[in-house]
C-alpha positions in Angstrom: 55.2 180.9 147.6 53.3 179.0 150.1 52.4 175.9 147.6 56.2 175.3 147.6 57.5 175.4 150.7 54.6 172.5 151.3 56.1 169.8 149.0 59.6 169.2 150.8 58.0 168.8 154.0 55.9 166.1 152.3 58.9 164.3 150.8 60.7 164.7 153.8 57.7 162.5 155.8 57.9 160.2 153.0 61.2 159.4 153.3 61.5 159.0 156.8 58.4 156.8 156.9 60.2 154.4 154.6 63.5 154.4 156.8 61.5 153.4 160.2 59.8 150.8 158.1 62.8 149.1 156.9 64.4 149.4 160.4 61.2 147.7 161.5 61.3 145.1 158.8 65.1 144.0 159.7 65.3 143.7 163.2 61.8 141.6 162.7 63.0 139.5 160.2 65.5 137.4 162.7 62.1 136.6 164.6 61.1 134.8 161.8 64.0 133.8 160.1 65.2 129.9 160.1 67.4 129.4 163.7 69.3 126.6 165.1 67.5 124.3 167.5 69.2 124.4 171.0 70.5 120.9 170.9 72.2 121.8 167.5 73.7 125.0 169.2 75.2 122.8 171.8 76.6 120.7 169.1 78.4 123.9 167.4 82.5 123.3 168.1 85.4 124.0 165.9 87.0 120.5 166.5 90.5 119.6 165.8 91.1 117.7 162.2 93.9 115.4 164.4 94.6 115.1 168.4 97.6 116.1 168.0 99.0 119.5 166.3 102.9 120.2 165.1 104.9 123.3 164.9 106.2 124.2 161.3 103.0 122.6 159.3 99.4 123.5 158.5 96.7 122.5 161.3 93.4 122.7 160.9 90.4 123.2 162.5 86.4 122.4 161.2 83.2 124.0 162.0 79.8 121.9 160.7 77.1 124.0 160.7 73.6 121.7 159.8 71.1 123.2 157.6 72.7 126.2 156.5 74.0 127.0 152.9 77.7 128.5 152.6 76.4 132.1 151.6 73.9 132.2 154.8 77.4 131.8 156.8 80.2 134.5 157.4 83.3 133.7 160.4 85.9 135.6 161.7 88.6 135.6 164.1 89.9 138.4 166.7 93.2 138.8 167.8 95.2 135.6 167.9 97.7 134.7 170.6 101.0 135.3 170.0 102.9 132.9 167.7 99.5 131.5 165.8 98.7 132.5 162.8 95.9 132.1 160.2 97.1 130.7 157.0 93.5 129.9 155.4 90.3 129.4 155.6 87.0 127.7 153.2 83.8 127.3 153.3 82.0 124.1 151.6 78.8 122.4 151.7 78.8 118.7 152.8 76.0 115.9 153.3 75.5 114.1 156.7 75.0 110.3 157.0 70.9 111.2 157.1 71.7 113.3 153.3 70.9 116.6 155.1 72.9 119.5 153.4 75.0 122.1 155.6 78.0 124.4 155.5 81.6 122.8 156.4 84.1 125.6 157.7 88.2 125.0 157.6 90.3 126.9 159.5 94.3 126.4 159.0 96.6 127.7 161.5 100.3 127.3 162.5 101.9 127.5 165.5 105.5 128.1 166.9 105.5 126.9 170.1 104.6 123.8 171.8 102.2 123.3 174.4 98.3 123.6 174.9 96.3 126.1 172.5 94.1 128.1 174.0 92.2 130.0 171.0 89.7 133.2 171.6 86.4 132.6 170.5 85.3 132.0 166.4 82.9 134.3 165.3 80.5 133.4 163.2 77.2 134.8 161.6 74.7 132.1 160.6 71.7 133.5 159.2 71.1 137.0 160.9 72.4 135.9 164.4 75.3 135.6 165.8 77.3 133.4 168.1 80.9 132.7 169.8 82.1 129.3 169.1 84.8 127.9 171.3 87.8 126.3 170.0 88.2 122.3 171.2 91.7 122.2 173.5 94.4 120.5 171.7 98.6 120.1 172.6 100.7 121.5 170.4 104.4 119.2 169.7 107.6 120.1 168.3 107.4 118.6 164.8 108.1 115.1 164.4 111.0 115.5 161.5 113.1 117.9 164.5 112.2 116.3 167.5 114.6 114.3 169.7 113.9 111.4 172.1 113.2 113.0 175.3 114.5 111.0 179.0 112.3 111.3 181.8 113.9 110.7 185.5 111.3 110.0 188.4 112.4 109.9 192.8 110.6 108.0 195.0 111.2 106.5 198.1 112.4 108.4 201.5 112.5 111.8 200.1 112.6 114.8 202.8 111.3 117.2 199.9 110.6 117.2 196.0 110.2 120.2 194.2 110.9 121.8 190.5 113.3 124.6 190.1 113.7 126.6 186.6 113.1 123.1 185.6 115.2 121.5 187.3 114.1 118.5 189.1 114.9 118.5 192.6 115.1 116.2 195.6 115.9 115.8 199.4 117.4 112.8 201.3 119.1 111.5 204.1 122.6 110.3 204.1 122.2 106.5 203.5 118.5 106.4 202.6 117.3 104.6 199.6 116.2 106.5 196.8 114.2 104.7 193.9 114.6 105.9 190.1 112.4 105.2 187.6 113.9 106.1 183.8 111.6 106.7 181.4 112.1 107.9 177.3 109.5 109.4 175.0 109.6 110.5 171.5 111.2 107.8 169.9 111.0 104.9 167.9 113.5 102.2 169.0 116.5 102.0 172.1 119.5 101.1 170.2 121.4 100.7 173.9 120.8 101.4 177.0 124.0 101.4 179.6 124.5 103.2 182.9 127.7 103.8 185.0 128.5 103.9 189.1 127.7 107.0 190.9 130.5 107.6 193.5 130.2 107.3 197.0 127.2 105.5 196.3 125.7 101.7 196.5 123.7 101.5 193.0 122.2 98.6 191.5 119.4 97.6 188.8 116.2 96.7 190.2 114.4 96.3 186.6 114.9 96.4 183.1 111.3 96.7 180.8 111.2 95.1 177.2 111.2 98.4 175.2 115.3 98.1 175.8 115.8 94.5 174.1 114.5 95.7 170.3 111.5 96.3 170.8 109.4 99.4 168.7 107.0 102.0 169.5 105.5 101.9 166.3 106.0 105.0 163.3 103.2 107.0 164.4 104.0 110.1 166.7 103.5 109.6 170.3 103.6 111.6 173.8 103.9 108.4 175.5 106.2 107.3 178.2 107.7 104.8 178.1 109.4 102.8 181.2 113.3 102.3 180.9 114.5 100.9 183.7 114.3 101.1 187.8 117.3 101.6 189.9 118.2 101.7 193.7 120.4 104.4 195.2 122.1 105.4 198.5 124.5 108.0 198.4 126.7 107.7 201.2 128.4 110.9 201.7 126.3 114.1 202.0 126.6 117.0 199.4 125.0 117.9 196.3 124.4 115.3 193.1 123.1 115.1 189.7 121.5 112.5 187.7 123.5 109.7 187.5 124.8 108.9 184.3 122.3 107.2 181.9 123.3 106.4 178.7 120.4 105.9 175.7 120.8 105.9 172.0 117.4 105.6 169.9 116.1 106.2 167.1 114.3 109.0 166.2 110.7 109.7 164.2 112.9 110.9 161.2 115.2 107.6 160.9 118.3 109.5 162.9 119.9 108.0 166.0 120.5 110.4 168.9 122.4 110.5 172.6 119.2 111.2 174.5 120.1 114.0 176.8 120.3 113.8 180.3 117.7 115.7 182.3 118.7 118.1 184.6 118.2 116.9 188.1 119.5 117.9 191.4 120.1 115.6 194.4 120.8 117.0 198.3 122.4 114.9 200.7 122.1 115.9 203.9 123.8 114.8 206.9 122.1 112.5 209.6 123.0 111.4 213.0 121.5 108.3 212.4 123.9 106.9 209.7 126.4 104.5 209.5 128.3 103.1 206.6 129.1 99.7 208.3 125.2 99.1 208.6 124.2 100.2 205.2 127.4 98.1 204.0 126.4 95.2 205.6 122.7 95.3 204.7 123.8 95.3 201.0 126.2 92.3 201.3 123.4 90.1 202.9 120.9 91.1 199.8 124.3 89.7 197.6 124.5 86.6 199.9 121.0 86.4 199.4 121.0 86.5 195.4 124.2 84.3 195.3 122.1 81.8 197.2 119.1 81.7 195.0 121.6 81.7 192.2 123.2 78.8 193.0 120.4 76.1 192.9 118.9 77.9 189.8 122.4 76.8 188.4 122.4 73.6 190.0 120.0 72.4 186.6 122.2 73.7 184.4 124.1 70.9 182.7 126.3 73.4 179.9 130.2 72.7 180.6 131.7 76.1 180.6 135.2 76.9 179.3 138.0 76.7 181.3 139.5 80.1 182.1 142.7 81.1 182.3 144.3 82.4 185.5 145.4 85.7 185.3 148.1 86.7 188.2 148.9 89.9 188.9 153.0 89.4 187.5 150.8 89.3 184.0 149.4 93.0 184.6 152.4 94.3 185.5 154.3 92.9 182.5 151.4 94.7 180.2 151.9 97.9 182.1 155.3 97.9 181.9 155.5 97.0 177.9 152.8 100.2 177.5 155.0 101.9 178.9 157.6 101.3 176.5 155.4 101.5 174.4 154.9 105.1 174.7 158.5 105.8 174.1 158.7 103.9 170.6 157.8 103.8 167.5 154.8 102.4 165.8 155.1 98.5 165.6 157.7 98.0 167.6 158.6 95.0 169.5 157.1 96.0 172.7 154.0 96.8 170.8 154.0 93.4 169.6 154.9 91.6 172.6 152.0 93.1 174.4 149.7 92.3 171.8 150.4 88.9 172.4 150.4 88.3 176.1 146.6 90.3 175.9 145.3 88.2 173.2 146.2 85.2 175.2 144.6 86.5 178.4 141.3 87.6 177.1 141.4 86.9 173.5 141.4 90.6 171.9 144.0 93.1 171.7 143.2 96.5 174.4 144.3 99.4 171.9 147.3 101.2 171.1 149.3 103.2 173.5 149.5 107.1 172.3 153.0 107.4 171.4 155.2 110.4 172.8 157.7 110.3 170.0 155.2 110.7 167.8 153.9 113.7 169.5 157.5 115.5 169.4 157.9 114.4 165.7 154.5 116.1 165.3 155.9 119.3 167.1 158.9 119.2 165.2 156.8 119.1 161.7 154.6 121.8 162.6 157.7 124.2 163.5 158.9 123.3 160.4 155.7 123.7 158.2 155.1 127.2 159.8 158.8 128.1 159.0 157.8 127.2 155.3 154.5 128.8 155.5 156.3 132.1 156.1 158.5 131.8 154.0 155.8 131.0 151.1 153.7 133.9 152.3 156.7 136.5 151.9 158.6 135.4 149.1 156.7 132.4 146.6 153.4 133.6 147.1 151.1 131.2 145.0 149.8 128.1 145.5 152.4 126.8 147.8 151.1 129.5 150.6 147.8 126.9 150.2 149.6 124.1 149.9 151.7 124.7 153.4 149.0 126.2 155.1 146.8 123.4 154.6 149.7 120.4 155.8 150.5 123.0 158.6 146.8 122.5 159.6 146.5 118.4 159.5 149.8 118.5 161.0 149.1 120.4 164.3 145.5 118.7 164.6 147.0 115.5 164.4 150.1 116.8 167.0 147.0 118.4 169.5 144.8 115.0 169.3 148.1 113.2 170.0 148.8 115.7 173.0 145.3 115.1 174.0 145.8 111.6 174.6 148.6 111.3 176.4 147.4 113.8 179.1 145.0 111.3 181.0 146.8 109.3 183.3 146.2 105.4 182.8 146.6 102.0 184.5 146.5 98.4 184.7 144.4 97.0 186.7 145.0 93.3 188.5 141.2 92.7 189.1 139.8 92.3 192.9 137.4 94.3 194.9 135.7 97.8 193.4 133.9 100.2 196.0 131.8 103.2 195.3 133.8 105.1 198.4 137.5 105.0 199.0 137.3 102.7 202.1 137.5 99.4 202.8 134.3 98.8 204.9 133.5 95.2 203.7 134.5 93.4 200.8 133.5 96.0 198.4 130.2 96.0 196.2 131.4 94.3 193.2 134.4 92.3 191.6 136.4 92.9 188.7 137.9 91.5 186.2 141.8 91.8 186.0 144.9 93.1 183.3 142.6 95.7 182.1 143.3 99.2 180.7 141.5 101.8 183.0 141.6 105.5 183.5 142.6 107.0 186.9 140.3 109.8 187.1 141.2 110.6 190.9 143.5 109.6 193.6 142.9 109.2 197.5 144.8 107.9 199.7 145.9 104.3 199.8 142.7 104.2 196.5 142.3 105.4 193.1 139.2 106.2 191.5 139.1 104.0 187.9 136.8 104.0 184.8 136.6 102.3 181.4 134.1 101.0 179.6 133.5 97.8 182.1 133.9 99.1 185.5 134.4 102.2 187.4 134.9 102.6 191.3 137.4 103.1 194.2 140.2 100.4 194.0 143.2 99.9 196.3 146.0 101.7 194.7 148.6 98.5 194.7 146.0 96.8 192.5 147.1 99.6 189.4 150.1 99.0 187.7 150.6 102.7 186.4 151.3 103.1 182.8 154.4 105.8 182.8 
């Protein structure tokens, strides 16, 4: 009995000599295992494969590890940030310009937001060690085939304060003070047009318009560039609050489409101040015009082209157009007041200013609607088929045509005899600009002895008896 209980003990030693010697063995085997030097440690980033990275596609990332064989290396990741994820991942051996061999690691991710990456650490085990490898910073874009041109509006000048709010830019002046704007775009390829209209109650002019606006590209490839517009003087002469004025770009886009480029959201507070007067900042602006008239004249002086005699327009001419668009409106299509005007505008100016909405048309188009709902009913209850198709859909084109026809004749229009336009309704000086005359214009607002006009040329505070109101 005593012989047997000896041998387990003895197998027992064995065994547990043999476990502390291969213990030993592997935590010495690092010690003498093939390393990295420190200068090839310092080396070890997992760089970008392009500057720039795009929502909705693969991006990758590569690790080069010299000297080590693909089976000697092993990577992982922890948890990623929200909206990343991993889609794959290789390894590979590659050469380096000297023919050393050494292990090539791709990482491909994709990301659904925009903005900077920040990545936790890579984990990786090269040999028997291990290390944290940081991730090179990169900026993440919306994709190019989505995104649209982006427009940038920058304040300077005699601001009182300048902040952002929910971004929303935000800015601080004095009544009267100048205020300098700087437009910029990004995110595009070409500006198809670039036009801007007159704030009210303000004195605005162009200070500077860049190349980029007169055809010029920014190239195919993607960029975060801006890219200057245009520059622009402002004083707003009455205190309250303002947005952006109204800046009007269409360009071309990375994916071939032409887009409105947005306004940005900016906020402008006037404030009140003791120290301003309109007749001052009035009068400094009509000496800068006497100034540029000046210059302009002996730059003219060289000019030997004969220009084309114009014709005088007088202000009997106006009212003759307002008054045949006025009767117009209560005709049919083609009729001879149509005509007539047609004539005497082609004369003046050489092209035709549009067709008057017609309010006969617009009760014939109420009419036909009660008429093709009648019908409709009538279908629905009784033929049933495809006439109830058939009615429904005229009844539809009928009353969209009626409503746009409605639409139209809601506005309240003009024609204007041409003289003086002001940003405020008051005749301080001679006004900051002069217009031409007989046009058709929109009266968006009424004060006083002035109404507030706009069309495509012009838009300001004019004196009432210069618009010949179209009834």
């Amino acid at each position: 009995m005593e012989k047997t209980s000896i041998k387990p003990k003895g197998k027992f030693r064995n065994r547990l000599l043999v476990f502390v010697l291969v213990e030993f063995i592997s935590l010495l085997l690092p010690a003498f295992s093939k390393t990295l030097s420190h200068s090839q440690l310092k080396q070890l980033k997992v760089v970008p494969d392009s500057k720039i990275f795009f929502t909705a596609q693969e991006n990758g990332y590569t690790l080069k590890i010299p000297t080590f064989s693909p089976s000697q290396v092993q990577t992982d990741l922890p948890e990623l940030p929200p909206g990343v994820q991993l889609v794959s991942s290789k390894r590979e051996e590659y050469l380096d310009s000297d023919g050393n061999r050494g292990t090539a690691v791709h990482l491909w991710f994709t990301f659904r937001d925009t903005g900077p990456v920040r990545m936790p650490p890579l984990i990786a085990i090269i040999g028997y060690r291990t290390y944290y490898l940081a991730f090179e910073s990169v900026e993440v874009y919306e994709n190019p085939a989505v995104i649209a041109p982006v427009m940038d509006v920058n304040f300077e000048g005699s601001l009182l304060n300048s902040r952002s709010v929910n971004g929303v830019k935000e800015v601080t002046v004095n009544q009267g003070d100048e205020l300098i704007i700087s437009v910029s775009l990004k995110y595009f390829v070409q500006i198809l047009k670039f036009s801007w209209t007159l704030p009210k109650n303000s004195i605005f002019k162009e200070l500077e318009r860049y190349d980029i606006t007169r055809g010029g590209t920014t190239g195919s490839e993607f960029s975060a560039q801006l890219y200057p517009v245009a520059r622009f003087s402002w004083k707003i002469l009455e205190s309250g609050t303002y947005t952006c004025p109204d800046f009007a770009i269409i360009a071309t886009a990375y994916n071939g489409s032409k887009k409105q480029v947005a306004l940005p959201q900016c906020r402008i507070i006037v404030k009140p101040s003791a120290n301003y007067s309109k007749k001052n900042v009035y009068d400094s602006f009509e000496l800068e015009k006497a100034d540029e008239v000046f210059k302009s004249a002996f730059e003219g002086a060289n000019n030997d082209s004969i220009e084309e005699e114009e014709i005088l327009i007088r202000p009997e001419d106006c009212k003759k157009l307002a008054e045949l668009r006025s009767k117009e409106r209560m005709s049919l299509p083609f009729s001879a007041a149509s005509r007539e005007r047609r004539q005497i505008e082609y004369k003046l100016y050489g092209n035709e200013g549009g067709d008057e909405p017609g309010v006969l048309l617009f009760i014939a188009g109420l009419a036909a609607c009660f008429v093709l709902l009648v019908l409709f009913i009538v279908s629905v209850f009784i033929w049933h088929g495809k006439k109830v198709q058939i009615f429904f859909v005229l009844l539809f084109v009928v009353l969209v045509l009626t409503i746009k026809s409605g639409a139209a004749l809601l506005p309240e229009w003009g024609v204007f005899a041409g003289g003086n336009v002001s940003p405020v309704p008051e005749a301080v000086t001679s006004s900051s600009h002069n217009a031409s005359s007989c046009k058709r214009v929109k009266i968006l607002e009424k004060a006083g002895d002035y109404y507030y006009i706009d069309s495509e040329e012009i838009n300001g505070w004019v004196l009432k008896d210069l618009v010949f109101e179209i009834n």
